[in-house]
DSSP file (Angstrom, degrees, kcal/mol; ACC not computed):
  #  RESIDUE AA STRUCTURE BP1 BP2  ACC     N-H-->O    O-->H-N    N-H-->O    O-->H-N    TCO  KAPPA ALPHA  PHI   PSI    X-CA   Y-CA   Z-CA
    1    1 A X              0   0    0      0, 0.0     2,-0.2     0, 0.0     0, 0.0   0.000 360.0 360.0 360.0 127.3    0.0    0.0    0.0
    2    2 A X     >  -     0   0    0      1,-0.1     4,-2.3    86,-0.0     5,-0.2  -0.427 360.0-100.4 -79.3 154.3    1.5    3.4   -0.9
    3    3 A X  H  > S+     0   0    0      1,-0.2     4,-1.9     2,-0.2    -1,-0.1   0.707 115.6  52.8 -17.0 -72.6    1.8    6.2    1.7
    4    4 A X  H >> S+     0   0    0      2,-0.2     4,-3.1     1,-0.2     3,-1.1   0.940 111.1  43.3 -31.6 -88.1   -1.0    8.1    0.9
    5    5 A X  H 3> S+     0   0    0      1,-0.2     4,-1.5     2,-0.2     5,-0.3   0.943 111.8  56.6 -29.1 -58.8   -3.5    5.4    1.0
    6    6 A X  H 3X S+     0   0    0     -4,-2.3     4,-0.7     2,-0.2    -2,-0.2   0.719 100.2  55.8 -49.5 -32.6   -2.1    4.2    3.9
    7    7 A X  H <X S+     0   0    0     -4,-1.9     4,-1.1    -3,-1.1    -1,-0.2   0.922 109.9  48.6 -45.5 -73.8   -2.4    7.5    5.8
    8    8 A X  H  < S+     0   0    0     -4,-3.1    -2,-0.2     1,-0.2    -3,-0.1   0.295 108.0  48.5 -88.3  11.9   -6.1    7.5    5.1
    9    9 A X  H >< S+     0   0    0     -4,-1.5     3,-0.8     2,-0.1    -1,-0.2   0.761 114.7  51.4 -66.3 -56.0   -7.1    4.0    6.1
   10   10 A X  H 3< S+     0   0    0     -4,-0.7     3,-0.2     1,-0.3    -2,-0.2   0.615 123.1  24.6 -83.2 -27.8   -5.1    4.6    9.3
   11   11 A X  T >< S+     0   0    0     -4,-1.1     3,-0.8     1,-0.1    -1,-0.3   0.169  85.4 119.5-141.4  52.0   -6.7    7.8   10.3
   12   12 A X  T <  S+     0   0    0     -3,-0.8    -2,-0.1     1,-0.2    -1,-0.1   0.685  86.7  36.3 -46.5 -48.7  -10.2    7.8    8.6
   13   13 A X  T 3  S+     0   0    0     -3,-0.2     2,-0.6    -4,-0.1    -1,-0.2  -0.379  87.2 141.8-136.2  50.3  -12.1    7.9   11.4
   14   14 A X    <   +     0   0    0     -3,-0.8     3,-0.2     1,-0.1    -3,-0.1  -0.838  13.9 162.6 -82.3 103.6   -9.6   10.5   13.4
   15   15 A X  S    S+     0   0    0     -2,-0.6     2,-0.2     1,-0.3    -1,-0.1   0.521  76.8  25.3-111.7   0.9  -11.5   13.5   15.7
   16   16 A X  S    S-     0   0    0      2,-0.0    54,-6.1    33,-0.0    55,-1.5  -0.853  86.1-162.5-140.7 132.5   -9.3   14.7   17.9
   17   17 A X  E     -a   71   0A   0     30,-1.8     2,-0.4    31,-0.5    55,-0.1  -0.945   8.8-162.5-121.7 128.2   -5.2   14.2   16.3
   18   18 A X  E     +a   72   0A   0     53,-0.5    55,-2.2    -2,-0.5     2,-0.6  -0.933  14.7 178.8 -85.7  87.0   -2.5   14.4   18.4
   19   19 A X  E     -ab  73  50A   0     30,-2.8    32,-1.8    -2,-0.4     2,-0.6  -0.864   4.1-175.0 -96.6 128.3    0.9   15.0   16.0
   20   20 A X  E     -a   74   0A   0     53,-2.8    55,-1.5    -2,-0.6     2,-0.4  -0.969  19.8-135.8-137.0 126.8    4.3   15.4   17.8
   21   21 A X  E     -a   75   0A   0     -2,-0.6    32,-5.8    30,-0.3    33,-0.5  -0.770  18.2-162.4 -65.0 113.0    7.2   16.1   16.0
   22   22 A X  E     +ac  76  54A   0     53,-2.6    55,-0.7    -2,-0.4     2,-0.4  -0.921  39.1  73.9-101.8  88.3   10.4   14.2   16.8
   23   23 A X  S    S-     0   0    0     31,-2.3     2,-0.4    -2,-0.3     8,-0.2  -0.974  70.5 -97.0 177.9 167.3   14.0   15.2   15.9
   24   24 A X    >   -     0   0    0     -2,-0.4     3,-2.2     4,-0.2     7,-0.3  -0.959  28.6-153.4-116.9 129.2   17.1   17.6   16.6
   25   25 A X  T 3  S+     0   0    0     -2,-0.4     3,-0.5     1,-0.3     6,-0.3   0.958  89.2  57.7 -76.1 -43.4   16.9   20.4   14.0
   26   26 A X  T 3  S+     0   0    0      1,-0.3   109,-1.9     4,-0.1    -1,-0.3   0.232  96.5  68.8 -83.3  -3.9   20.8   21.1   14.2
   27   27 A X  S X  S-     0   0    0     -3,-2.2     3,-0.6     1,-0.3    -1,-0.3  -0.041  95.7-133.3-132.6  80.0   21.3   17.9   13.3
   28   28 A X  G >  S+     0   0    0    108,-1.7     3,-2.1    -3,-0.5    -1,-0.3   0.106  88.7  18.6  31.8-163.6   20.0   17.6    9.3
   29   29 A X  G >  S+     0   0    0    102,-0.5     3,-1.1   108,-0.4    -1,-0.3   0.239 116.4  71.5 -32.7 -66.1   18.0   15.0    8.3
   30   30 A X  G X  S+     0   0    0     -3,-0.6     3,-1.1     1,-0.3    47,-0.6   0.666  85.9  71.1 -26.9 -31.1   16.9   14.2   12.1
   31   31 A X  G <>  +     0   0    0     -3,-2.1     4,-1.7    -6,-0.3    -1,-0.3   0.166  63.3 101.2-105.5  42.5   15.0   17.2   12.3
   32   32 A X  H <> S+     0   0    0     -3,-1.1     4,-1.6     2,-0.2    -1,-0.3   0.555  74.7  63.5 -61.9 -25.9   12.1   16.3   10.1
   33   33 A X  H <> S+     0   0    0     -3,-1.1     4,-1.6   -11,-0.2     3,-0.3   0.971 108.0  37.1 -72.4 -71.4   10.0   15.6   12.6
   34   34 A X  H >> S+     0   0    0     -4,-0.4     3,-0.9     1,-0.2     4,-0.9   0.947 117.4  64.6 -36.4 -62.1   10.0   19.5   14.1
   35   35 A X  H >X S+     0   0    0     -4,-1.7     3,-2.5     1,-0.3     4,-0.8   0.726  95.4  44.1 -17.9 -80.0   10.1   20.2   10.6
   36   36 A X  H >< S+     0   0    0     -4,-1.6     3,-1.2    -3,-0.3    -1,-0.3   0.852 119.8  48.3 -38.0 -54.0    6.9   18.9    9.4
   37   37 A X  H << S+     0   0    0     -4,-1.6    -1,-0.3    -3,-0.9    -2,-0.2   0.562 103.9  54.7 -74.4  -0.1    5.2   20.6   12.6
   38   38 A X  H X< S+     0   0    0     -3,-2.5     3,-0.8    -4,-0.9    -1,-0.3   0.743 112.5  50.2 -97.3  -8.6    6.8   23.7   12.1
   39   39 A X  T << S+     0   0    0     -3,-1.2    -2,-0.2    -4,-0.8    -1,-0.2   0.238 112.7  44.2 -94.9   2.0    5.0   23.4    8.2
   40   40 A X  T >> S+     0   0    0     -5,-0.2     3,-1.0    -4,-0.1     4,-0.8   0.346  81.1 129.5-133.1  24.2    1.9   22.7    9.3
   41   41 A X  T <4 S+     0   0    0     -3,-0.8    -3,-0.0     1,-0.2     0, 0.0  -0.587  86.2   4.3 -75.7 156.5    1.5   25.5   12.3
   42   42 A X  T 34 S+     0   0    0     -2,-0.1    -1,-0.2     1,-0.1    -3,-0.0   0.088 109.4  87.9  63.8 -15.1   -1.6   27.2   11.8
   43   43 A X  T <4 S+     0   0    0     -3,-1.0     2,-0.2     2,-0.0    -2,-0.1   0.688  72.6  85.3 -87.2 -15.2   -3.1   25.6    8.9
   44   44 A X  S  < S-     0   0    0     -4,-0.8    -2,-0.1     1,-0.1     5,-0.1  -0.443  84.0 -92.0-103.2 175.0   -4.8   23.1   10.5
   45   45 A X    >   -     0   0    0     -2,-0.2     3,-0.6     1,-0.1     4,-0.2  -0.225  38.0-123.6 -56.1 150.3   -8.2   22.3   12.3
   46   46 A X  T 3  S+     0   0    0      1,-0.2    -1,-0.1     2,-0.2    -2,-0.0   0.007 110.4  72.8 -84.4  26.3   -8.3   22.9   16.4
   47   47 A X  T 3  S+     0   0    0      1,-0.1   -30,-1.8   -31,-0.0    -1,-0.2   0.258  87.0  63.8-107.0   0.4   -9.3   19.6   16.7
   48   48 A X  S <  S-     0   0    0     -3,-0.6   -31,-0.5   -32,-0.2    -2,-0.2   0.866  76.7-149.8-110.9 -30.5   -5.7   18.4   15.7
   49   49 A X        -     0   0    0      1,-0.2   -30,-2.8   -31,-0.2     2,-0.5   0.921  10.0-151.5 113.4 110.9   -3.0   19.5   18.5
   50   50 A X  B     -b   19   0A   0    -32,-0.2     2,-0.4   -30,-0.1   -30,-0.2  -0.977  16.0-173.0-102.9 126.1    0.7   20.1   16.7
   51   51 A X        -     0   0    0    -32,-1.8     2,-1.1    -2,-0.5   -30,-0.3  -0.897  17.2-155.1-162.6 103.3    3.4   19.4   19.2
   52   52 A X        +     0   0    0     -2,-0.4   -30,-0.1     1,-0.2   -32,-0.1  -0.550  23.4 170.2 -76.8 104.4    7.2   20.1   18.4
   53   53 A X    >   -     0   0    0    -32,-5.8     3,-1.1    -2,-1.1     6,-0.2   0.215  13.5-168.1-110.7  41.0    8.8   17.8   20.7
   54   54 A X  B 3   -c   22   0A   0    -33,-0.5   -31,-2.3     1,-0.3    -1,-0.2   0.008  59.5 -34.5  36.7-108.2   12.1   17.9   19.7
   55   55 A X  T 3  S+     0   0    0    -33,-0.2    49,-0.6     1,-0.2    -1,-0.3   0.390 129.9  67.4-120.3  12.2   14.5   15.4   20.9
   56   56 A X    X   +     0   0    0     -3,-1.1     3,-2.2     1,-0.2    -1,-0.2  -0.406  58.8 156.0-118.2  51.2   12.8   15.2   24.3
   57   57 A X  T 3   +     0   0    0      1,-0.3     3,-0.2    -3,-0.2    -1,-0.2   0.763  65.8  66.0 -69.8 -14.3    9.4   13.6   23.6
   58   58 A X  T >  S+     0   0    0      1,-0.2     3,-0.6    -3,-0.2    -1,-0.3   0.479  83.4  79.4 -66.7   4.0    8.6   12.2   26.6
   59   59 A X  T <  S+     0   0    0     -3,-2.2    -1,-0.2    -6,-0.2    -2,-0.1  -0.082  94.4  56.8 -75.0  23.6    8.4   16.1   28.1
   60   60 A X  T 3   +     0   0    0     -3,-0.2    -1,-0.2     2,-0.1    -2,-0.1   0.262  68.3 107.7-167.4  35.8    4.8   16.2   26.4
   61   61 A X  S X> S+     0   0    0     -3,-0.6     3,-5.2     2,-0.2     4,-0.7   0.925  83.0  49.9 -45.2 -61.5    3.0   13.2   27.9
   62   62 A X  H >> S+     0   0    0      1,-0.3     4,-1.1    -4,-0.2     3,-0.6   0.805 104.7  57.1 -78.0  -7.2    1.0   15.4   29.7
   63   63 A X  H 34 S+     0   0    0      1,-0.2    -1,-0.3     2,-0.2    -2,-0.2   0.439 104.7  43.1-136.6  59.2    0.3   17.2   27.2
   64   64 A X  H <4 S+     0   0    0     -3,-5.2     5,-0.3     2,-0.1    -1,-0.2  -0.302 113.9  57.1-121.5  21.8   -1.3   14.7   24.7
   65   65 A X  H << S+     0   0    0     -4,-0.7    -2,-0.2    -3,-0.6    -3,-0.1   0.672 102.4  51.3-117.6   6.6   -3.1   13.3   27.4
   66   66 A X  S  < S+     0   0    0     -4,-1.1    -3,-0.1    -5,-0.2    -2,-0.1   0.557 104.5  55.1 -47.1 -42.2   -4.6   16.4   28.2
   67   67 A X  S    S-     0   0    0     -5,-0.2    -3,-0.1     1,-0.0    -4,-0.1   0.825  98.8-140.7 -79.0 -20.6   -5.9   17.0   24.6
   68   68 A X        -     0   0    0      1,-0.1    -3,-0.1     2,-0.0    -2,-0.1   0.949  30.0-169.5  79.9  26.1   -7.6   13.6   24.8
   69   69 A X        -     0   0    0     -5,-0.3    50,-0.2     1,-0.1   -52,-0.2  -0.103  32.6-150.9 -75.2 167.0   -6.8   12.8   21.5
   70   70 A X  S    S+     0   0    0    -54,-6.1    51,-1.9    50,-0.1     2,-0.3   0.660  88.7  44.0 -90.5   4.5   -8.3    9.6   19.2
   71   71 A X  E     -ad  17 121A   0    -55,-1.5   -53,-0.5    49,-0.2     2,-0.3  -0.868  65.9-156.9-139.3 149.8   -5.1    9.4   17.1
   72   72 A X  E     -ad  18 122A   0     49,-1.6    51,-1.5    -2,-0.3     2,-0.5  -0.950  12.5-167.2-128.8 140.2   -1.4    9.6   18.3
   73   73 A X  E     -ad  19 123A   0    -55,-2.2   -53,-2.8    -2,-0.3     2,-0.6  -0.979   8.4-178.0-127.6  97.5    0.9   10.9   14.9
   74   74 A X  E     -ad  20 124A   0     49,-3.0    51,-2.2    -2,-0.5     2,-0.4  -0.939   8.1-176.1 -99.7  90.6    4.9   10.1   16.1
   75   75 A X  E     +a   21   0A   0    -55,-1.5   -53,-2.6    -2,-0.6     2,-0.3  -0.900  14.7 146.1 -88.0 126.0    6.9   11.4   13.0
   76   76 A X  E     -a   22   0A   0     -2,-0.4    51,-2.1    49,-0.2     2,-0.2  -0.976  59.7 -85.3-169.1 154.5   10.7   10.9   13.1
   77   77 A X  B     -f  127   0B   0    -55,-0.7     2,-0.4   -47,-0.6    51,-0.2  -0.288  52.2-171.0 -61.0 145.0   13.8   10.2   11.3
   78   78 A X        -     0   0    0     49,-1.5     2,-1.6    -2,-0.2    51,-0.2  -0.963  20.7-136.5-141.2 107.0   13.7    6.2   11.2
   79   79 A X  B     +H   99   0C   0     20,-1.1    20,-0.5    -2,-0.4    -2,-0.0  -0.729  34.9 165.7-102.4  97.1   16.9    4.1    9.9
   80   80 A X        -     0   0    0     -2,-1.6    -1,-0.2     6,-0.1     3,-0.1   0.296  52.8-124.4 -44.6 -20.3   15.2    1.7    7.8
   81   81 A X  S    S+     0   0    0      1,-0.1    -2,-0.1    -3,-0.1    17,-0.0   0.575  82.0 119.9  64.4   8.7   17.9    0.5    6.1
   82   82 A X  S    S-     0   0    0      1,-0.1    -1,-0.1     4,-0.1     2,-0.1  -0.112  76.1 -88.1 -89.5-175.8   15.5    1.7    3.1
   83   83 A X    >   -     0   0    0      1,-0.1     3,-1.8    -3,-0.1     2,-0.6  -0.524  69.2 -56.1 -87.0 168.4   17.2    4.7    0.5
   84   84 A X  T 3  S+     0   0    0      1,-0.2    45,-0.1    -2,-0.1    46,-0.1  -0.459 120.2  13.7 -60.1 114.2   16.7    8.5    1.4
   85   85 A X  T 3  S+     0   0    0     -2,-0.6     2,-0.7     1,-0.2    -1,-0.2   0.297  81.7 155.3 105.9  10.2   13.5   10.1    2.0
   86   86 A X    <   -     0   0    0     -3,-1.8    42,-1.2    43,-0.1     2,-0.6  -0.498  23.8-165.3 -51.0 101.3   11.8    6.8    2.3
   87   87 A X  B     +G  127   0B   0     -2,-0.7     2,-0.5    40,-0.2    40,-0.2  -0.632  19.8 153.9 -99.5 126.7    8.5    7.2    4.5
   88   88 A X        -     0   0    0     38,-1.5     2,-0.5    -2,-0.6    38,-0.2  -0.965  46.6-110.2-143.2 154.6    6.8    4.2    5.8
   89   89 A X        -     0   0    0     -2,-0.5     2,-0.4    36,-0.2    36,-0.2  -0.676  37.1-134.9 -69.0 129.3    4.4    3.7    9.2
   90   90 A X  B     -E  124   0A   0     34,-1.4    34,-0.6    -2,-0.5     2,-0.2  -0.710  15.1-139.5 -80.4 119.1    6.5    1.4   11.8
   91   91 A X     >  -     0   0    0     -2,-0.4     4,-0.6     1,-0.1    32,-0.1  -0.565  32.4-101.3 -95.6 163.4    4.3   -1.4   13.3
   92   92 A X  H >> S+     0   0    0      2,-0.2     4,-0.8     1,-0.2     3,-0.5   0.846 123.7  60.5 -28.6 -77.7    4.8   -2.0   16.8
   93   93 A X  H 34 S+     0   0    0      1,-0.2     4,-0.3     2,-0.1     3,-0.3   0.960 105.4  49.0 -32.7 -65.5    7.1   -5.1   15.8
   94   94 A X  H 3> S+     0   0    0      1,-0.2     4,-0.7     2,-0.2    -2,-0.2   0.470  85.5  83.0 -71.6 -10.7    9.7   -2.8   13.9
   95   95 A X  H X< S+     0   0    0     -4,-0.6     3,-1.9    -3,-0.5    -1,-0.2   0.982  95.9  46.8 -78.3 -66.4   10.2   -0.1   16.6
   96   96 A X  T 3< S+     0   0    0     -4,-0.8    -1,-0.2    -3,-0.3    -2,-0.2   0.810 108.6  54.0 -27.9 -43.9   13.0   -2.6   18.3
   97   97 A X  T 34 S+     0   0    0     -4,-0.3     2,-0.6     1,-0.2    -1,-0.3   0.521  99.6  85.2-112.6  -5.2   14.5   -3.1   15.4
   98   98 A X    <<  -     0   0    0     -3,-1.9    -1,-0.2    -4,-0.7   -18,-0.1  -0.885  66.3-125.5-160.4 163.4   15.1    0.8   14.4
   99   99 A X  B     +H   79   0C   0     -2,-0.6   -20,-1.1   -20,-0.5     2,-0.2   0.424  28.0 167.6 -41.9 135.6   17.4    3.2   14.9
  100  100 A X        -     0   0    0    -22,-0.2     3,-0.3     1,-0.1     7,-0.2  -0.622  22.0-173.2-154.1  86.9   16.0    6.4   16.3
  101  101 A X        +     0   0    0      1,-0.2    -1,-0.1    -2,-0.2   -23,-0.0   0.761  59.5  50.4 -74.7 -40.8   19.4    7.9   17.2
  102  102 A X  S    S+     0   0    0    -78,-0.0    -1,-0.2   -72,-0.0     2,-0.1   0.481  81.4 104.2-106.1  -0.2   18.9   11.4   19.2
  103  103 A X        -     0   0    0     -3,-0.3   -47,-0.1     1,-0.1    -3,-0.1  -0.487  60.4-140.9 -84.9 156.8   16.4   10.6   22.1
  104  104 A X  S    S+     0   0    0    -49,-0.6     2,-0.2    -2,-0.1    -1,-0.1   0.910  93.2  29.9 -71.4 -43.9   16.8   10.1   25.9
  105  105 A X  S    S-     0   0    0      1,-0.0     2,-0.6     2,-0.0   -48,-0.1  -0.675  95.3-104.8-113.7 172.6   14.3    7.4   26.1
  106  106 A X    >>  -     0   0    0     -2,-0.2     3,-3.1     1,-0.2     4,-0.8  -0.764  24.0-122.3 -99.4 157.6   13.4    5.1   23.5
  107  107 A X  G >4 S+     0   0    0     -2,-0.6     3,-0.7     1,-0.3     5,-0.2   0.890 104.5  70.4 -55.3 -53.5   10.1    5.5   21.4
  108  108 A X  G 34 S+     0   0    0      1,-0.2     4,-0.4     3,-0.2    -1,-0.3   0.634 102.7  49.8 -45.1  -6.4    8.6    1.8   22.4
  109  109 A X  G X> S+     0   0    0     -3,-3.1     4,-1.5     2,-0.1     3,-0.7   0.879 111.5  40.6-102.7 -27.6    8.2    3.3   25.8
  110  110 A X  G X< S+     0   0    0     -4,-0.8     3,-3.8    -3,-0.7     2,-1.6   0.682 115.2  56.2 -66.5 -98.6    6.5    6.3   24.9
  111  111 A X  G 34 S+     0   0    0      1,-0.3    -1,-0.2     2,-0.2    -3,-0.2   0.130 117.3  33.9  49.1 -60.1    4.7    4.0   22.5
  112  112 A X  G <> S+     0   0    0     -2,-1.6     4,-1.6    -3,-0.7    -1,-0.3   0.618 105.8  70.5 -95.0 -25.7    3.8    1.9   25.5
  113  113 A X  H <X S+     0   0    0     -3,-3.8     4,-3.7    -4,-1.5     5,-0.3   0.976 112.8  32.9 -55.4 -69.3    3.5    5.1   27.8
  114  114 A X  H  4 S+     0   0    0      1,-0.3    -1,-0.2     2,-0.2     4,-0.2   0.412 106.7  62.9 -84.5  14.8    0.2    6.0   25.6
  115  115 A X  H  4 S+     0   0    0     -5,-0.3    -1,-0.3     2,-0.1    -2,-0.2   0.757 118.5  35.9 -91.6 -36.5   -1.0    2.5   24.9
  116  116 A X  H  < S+     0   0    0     -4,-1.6    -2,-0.2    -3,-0.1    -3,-0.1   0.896 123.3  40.6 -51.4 -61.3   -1.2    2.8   29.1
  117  117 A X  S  < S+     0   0    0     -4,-3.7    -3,-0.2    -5,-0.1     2,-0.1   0.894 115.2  23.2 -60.3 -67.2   -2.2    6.0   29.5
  118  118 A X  S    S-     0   0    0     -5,-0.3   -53,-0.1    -4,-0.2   -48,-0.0  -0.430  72.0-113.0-108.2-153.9   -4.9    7.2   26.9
  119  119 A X  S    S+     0   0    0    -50,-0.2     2,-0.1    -2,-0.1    -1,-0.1   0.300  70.4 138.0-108.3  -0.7   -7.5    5.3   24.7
  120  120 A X        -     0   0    0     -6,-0.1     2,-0.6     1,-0.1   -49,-0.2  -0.247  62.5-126.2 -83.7 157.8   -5.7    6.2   21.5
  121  121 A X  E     -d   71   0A   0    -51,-1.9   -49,-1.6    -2,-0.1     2,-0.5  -0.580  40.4-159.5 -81.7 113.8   -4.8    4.7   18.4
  122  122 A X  E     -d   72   0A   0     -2,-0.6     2,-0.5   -51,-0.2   -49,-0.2  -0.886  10.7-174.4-123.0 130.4   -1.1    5.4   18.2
  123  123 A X  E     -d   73   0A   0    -51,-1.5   -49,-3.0    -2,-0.5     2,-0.4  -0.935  17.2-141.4-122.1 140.1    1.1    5.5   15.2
  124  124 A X  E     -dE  74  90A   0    -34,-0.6   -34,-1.4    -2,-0.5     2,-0.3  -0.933  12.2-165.5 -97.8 113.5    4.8    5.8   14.0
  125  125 A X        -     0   0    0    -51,-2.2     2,-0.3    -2,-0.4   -49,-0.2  -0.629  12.7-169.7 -55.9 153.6    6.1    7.7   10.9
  126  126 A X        -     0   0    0     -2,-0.3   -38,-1.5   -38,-0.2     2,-0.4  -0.961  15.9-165.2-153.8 118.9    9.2    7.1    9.9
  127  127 A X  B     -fG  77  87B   0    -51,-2.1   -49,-1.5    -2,-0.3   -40,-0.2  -0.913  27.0-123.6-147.7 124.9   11.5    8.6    7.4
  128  128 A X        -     0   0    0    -42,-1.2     2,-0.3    -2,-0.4   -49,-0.2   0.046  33.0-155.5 -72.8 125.9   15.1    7.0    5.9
  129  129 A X        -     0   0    0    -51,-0.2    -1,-0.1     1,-0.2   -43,-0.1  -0.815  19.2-171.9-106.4 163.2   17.8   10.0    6.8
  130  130 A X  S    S+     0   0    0     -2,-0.3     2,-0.6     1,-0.2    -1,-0.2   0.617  80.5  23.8-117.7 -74.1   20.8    9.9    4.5
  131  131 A X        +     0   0    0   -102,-0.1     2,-1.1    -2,-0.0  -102,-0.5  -0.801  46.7 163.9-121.2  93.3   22.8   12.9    7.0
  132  132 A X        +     0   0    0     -2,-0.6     2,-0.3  -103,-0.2  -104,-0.2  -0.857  41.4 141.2-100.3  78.1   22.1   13.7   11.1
  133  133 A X        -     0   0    0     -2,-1.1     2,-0.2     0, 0.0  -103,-0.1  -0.855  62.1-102.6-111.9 168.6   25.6   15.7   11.1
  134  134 A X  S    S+     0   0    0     -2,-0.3     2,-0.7     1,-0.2  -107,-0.2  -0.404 105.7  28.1 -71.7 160.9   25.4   18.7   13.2
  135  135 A X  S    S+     0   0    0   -109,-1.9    -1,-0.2     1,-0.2  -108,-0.1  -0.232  92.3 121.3  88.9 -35.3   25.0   22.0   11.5
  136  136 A X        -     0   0    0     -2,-0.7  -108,-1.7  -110,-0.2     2,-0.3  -0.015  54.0-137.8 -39.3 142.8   23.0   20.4    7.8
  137  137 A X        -     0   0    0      1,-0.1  -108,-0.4  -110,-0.1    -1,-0.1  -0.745  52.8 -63.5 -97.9 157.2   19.7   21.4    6.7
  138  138 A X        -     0   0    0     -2,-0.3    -1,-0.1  -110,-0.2  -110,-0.1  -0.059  58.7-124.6 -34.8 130.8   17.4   18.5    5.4
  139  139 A X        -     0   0    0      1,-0.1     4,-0.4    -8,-0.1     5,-0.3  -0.294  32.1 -90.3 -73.0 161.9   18.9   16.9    2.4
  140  140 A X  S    S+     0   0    0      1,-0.2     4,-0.3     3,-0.2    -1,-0.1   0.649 125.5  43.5 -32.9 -21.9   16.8   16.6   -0.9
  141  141 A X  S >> S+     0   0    0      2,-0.2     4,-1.6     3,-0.1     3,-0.8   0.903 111.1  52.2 -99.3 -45.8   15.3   13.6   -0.5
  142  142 A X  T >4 S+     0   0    0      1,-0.4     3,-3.6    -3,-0.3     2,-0.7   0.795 114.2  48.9 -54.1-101.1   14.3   14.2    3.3
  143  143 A X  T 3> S+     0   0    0     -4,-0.4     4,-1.8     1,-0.3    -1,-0.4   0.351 105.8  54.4 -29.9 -27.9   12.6   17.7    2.1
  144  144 A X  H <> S+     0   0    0     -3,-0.8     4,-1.0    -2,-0.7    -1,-0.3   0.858 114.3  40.7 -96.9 -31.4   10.8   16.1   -0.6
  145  145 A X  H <X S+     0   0    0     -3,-3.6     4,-1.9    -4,-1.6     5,-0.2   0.817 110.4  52.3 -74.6 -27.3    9.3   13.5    2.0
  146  146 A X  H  > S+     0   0    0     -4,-0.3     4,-1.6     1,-0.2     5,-0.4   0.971 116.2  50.4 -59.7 -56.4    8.6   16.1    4.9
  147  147 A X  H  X S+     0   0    0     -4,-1.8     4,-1.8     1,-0.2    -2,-0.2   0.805 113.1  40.5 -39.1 -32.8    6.7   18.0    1.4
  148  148 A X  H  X S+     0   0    0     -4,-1.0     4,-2.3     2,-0.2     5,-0.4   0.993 121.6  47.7 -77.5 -53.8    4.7   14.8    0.4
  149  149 A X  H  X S+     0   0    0     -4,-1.9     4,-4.6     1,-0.4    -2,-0.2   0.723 114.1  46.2 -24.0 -75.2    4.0   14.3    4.6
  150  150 A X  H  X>S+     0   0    0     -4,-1.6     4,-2.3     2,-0.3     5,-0.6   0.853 112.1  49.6 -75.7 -72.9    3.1   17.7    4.9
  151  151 A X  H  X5S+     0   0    0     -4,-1.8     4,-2.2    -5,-0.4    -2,-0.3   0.912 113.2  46.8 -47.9 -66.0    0.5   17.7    1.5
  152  152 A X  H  X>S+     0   0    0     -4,-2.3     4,-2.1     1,-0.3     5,-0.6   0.954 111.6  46.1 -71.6 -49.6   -1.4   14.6    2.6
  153  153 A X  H  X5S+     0   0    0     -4,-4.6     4,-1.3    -5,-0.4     5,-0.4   0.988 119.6  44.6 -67.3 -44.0   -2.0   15.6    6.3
  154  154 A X  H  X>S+     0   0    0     -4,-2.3     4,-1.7     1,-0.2     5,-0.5   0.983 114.5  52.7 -50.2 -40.1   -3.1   19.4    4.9
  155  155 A X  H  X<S+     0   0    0     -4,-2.2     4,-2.0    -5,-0.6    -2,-0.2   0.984 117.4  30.2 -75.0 -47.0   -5.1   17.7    2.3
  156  156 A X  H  X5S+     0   0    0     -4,-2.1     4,-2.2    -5,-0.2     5,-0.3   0.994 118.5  45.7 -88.2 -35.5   -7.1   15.4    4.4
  157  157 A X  H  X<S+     0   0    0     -4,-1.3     4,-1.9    -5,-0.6     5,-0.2   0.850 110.6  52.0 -63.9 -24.7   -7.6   16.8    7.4
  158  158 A X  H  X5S+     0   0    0     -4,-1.7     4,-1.9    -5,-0.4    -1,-0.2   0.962 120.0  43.5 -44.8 -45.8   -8.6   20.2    6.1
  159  159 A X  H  <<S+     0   0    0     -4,-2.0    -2,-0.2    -5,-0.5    -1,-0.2   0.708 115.4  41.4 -88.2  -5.7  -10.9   18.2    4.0
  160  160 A X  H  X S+     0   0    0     -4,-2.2     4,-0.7     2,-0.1    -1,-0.3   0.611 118.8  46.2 -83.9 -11.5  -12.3   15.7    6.4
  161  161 A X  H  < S+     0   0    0     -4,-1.9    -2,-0.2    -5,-0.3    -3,-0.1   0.577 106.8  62.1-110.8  -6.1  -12.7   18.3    9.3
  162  162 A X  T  < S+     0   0    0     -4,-1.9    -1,-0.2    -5,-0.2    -2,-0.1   0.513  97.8  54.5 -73.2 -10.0  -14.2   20.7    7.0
  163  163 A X  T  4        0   0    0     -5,-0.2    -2,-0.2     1,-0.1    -1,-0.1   0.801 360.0 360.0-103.1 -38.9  -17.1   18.5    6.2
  164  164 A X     <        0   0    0     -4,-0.7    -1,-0.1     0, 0.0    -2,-0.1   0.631 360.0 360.0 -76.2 360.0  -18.4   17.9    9.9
């Protein structure tokens, strides 16, 4: 299933979305995650909650379980072993098995922190870095997946939260 599709299976039936952005901006490709949230501030519905959590996401438990959300959106740089700018959703299974270099804790406990905590449906993005040196901006490939990211969540949620 391509991305896209995949997207809008997974969060169909989404009414309040929780997104946090995962990554260190300073250090290229890693900081796609902030990225994406820093591209979608304002644009979106107040029923979606954008929340740049840099490289510290467990500082912002409390507050996605405060927003109550139905959907959890964890976007981060993900070494797939896949080529650059590759996005794919990360089951549950695959979280062990990759790299998510700049955080304190690892994402399968927040993962497991909100399977505990709220009632939501939680999902991992993922996206193949080619360069996390300090001091780089996203490479070509990265930017061209934070852009596709970034089109498909404006494009449905404006248009599903516009219809209710």
């Amino acid at each position: 299933m391509i991305f896209e599709e995949e997207f809008i299976e997974k969060f169909k039936d989404a009414d309040r979305l929780a997104i946090l952005g995962v990554g260190n901006v300073i250090r290229g490709d890693d900081g796609v995650g902030s990225k994406i949230i820093s591209s979608l501030k304002g644009k979106l519905d107040e029923r979606v909650k954008l929340i740049d959590a840099g490289p510290v996401p467990e500082s912002f438990t409390d507050v996605v379980k405060k927003f109550n959300p139905s959907h959890i959106l964890i976007i981060d740089a993900a070494d797939m072993g896949r080529e650059p700018g590759w996005i794919e959703f990360i089951s549950e299974e695959q979280i062990l098995n990759t790299s998510f270099s700049t955080h304190q804790m690892p994402l399968s406990l927040l993962v497991e922190y909100f399977k505990s905590e709220t009632r939501s449906k939680i999902f991992l993005l993922g996206i193949q870095p080619l360069n996390n040196s300090f001091g780089g901006d996203l490479t070509p490939a990265v930017d061209a997946a934070k852009k596709r990211i970034v089109k498909v969540i404006l494009k449905y949620f404006k248009k599903t939260f516009s219809r209710r």
